[in-house]
C-alpha positions as CSV (number, residue, x, y, z in Angstrom):
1,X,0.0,0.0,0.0
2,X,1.0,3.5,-0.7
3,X,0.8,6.9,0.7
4,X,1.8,10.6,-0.9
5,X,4.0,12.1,1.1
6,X,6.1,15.7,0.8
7,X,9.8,15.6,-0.9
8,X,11.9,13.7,1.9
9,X,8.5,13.5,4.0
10,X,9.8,11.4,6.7
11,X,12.8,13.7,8.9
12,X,15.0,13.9,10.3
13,X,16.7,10.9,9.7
14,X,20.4,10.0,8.8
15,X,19.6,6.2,7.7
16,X,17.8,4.8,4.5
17,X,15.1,2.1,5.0
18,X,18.1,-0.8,4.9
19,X,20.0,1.3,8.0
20,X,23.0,2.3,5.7
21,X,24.2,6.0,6.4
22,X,22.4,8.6,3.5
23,X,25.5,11.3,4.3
24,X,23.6,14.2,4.4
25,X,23.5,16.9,6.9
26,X,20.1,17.5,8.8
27,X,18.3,20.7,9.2
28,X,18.3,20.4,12.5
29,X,22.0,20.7,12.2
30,X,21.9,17.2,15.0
31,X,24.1,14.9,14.5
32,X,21.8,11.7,15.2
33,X,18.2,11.6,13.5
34,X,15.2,12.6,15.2
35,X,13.7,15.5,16.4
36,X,11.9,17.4,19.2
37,X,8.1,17.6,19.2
38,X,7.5,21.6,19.1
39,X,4.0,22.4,19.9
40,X,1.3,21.4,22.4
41,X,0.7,19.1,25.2
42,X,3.6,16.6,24.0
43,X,6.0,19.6,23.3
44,X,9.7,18.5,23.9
45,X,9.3,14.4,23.1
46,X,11.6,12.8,21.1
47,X,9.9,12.1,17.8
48,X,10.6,11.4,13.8
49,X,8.2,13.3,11.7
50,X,6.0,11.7,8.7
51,X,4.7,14.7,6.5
52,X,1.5,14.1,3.8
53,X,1.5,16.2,1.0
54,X,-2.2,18.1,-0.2
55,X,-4.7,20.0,1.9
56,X,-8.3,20.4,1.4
57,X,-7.7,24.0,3.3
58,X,-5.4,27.0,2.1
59,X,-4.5,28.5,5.4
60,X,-3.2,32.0,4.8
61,X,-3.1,34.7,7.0
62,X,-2.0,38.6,7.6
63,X,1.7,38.8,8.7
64,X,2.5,41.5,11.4
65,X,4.4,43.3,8.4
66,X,0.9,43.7,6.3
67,X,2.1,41.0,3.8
68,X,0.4,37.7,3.5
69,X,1.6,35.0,5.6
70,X,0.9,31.9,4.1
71,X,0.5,28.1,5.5
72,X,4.1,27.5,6.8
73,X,3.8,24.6,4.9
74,X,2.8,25.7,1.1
75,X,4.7,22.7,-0.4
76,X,1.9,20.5,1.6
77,X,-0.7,22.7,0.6
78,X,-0.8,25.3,-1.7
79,X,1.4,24.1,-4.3
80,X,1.6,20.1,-3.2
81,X,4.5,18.0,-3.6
82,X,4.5,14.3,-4.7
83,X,6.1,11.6,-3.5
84,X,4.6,8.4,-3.2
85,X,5.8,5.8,-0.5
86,X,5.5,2.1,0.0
87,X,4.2,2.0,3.5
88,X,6.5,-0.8,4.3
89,X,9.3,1.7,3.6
90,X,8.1,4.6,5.6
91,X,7.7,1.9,8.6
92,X,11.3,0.6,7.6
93,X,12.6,4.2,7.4
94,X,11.1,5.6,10.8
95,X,12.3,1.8,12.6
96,X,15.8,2.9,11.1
97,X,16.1,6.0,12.9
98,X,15.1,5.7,16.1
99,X,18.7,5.8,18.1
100,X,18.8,2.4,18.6
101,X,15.0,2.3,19.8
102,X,15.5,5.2,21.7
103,X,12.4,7.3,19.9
104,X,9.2,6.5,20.7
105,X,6.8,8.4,19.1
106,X,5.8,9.3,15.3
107,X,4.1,12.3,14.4
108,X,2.0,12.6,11.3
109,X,1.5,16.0,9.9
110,X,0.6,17.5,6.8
111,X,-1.0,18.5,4.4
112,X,-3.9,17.2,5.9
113,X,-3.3,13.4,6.5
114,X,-6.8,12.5,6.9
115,X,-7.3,13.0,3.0
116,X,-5.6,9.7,2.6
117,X,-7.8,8.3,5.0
118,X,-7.5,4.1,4.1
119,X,-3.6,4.5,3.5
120,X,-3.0,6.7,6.5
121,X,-5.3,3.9,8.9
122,X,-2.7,1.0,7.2
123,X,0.5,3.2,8.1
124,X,-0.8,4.6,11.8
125,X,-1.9,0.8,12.4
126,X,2.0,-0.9,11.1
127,X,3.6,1.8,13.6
128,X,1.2,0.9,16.3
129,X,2.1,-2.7,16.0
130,X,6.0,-1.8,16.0
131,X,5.6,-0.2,19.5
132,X,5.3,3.3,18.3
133,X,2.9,6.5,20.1
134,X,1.1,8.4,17.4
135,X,0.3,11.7,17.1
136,X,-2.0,13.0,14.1
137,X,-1.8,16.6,13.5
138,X,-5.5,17.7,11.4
139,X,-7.6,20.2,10.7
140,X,-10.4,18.1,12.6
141,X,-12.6,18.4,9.2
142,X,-12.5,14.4,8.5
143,X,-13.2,11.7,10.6
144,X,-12.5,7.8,10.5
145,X,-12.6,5.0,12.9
146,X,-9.4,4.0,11.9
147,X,-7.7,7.1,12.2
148,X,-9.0,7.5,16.0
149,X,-8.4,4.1,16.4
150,X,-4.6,4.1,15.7
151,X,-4.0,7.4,17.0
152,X,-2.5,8.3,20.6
153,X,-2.5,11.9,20.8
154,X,-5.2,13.5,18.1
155,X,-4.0,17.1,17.3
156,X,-6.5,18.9,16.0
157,X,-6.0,22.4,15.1
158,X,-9.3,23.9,13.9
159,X,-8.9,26.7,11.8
160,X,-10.2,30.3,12.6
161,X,-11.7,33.2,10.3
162,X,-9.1,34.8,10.3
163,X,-7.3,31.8,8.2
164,X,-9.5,32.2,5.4
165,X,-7.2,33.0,2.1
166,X,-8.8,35.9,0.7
167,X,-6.8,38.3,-1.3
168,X,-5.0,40.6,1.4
169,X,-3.9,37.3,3.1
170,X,-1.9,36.3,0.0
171,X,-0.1,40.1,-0.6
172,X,3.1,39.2,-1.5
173,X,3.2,35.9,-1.5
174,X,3.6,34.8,-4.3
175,X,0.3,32.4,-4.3
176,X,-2.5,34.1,-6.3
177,X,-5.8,34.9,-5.4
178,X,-8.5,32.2,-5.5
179,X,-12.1,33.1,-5.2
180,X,-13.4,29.4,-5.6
181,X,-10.9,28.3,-2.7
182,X,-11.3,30.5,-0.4
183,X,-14.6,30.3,-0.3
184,X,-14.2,26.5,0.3
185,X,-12.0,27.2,3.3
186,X,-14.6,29.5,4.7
187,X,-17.3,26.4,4.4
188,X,-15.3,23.6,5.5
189,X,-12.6,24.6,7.9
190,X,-14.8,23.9,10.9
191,X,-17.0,20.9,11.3
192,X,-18.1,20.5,14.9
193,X,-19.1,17.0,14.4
194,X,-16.1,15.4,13.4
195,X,-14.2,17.4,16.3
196,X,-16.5,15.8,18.4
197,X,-16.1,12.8,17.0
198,X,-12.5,12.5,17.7
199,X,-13.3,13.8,21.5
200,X,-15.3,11.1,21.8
201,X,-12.8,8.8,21.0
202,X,-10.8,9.7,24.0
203,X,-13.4,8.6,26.7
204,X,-15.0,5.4,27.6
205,X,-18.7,4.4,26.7
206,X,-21.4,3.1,29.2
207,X,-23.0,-0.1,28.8
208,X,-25.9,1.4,26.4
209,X,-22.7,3.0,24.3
210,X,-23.3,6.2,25.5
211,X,-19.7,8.7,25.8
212,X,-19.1,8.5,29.5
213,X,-17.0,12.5,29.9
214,X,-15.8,11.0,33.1
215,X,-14.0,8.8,32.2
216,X,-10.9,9.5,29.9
217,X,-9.0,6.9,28.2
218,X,-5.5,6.1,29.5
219,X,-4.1,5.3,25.7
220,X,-6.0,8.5,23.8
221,X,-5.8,11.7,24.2
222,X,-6.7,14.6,22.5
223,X,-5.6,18.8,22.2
224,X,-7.3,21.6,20.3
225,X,-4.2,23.9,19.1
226,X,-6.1,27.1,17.8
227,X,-3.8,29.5,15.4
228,X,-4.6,33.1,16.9
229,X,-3.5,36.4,15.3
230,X,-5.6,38.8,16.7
231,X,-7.3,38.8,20.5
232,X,-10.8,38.7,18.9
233,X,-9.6,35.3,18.0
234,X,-10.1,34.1,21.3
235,X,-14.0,35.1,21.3
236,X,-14.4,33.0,17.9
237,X,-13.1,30.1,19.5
238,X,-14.8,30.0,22.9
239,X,-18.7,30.7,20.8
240,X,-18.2,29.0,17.6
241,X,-15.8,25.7,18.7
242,X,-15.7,25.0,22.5
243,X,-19.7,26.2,22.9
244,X,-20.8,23.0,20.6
245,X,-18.5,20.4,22.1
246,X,-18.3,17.8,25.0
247,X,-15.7,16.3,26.8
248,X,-12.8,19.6,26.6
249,X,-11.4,20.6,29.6
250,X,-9.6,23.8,29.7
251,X,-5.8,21.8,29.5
252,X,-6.9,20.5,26.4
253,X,-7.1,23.6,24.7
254,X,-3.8,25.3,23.2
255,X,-3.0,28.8,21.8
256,X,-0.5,29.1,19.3
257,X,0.4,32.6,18.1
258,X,0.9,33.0,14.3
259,X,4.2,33.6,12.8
260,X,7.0,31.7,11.3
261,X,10.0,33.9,12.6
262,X,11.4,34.3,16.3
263,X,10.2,38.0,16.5
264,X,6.7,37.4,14.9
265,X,5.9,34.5,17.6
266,X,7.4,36.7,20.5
267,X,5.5,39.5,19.8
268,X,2.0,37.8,19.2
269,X,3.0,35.7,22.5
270,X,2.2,38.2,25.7
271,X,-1.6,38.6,25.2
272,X,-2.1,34.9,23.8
273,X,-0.4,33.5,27.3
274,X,-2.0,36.4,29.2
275,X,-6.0,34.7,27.6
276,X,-4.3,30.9,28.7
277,X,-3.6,31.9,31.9
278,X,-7.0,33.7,32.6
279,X,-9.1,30.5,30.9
280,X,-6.8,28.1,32.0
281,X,-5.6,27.0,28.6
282,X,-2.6,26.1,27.8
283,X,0.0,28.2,25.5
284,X,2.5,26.6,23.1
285,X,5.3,27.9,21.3
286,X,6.5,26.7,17.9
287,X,9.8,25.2,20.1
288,X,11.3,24.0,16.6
289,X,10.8,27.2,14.8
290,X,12.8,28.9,17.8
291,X,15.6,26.4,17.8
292,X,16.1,25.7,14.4
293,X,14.8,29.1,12.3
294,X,12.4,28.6,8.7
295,X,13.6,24.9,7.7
296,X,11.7,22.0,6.1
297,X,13.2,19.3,8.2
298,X,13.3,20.0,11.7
């Protein structure tokens, strides 16, 4: 079985799928593969990253600077990559690079992974069965049993109005204007149900299969990583996401400011921790984009 991924779409790593040395230096500028998880609850773990190429979103928003400030990802995204995988490789690439076992856990990120949704259950379920945690970072627009099933830690990152890629989102940018599109991200980029649905898969059920909230699963978890740019961001997501759903305590929430560069995260930082400290929310940096500056592989 096969799934698309991004031009070298599984990092950091410093062996091929048969454990023999590729010679290349890492973005990371490391010296063994792997990396650091750099956002949310599981921020700091040891991890190797898988990345799916193509979105059904086109994130874009307004950069502090006026200009547009596209998904950080555009080769995922807006102008998708291809590079299709045998999933017995990616599995033989990410057992490879693990420091002698050392890494644990395997982030899948995108894209939006959840567009390959048969491909993506086969790979989440091999990695599951090697011993591996899973994370699955999504927009929380498509659901699957499988998916939920396979996954340890389900990131969802619902995106915000202010994500929407109308044309003074793309100034600059090089990505031109698409009326069709971004009036598709406006309708689909939230869908309350299928966040719920992945909530759900985080709890128990009582005997008549009804979602028990009290009880929380010891091998699931999930986090709701919002995107903010603007404080008025904050009153979107507390009426039109966390109004509608069941089973999210206030740890499970994270704000993220948006920005791809050092200064742009710092300054959009002080009011976003200032709102997680007064809700009791959680605030998340983006650790690798701090540590290792604008890179693909890190």
């Amino acid at each position: 079985m096969i799934i698309n991924l991004v031009q070298n779409g599984i990092f950091p790593i410093s062996y091929d799928k048969d454990g023999n040395p590729l010679n290349q230096e890492m973005d990371t500028g490391l010296k063994i593969p792997g990396t650091v998880q750099g956002e949310g609850k599981w921020i700091g773990t040891s991890c190797i990253f898988i990345r799916t190429t193509a979105c059904n979103l086109r994130c874009a928003w307004v950069g502090l600077d006026g200009k547009g400030s596209p998904c950080d990802t555009p080769y995922s995204s807006h102008k998708p990559e291809k590079n299709k995988q045998e999933i017995d490789d990616v599995v033989a690439i990410v057992k490879a690079n693990t420091n002698n076992g050392a890494i644990k856990h395997v982030v899948v990120s995108g894209g939006e992974p959840t567009m390959q949704t048969e491909n993506l259950e086969e790979l989440l379920k091999r990695l599951t069965e090697e011993g591996f945690k899973t994370t699955i970072e999504t927009n929380g627009t498509i659901y699957s049993d499988g998916i939920a099933k396979y996954t340890n830690l389900c990131s969802m990152s619902p995106k915000l109005a202010s994500s929407t890629p109308w044309e003074a989102n793309l100034v600059d940018t090089g990505i031109n204007f698409n009326q069709k599109w971004a009036e598709r991200h406006e309708r689909d980029r939230k869908n309350i149900p299928v966040i719920q649905s992945y909530i759900d898969n985080c709890y128990e059920k009582d005997e008549e299969g009804n979602v028990d909230y009290t009880k929380r699963k010891q091998s699931h978890d999930f986090q709701l990583k919002f995107v903010v740019l603007q404080e008025v961001d904050i009153e979107e997501i507390e009426n039109d996401f966390l109004k509608y759903l069941k089973g999210v305590n206030n740890d499970d929430v994270c704000l993220m400011p948006e920005g791809v560069t050092a200064d742009d995260l710092m300054t959009r930082s002080y009011w976003t921790i200032e709102a997680c400290i007064k809700r009791g929310w959680r605030f998340t940096p983006r650790l690798h984009a701090l540590l290792f500056g604008v890179k693909r592989g890190v």
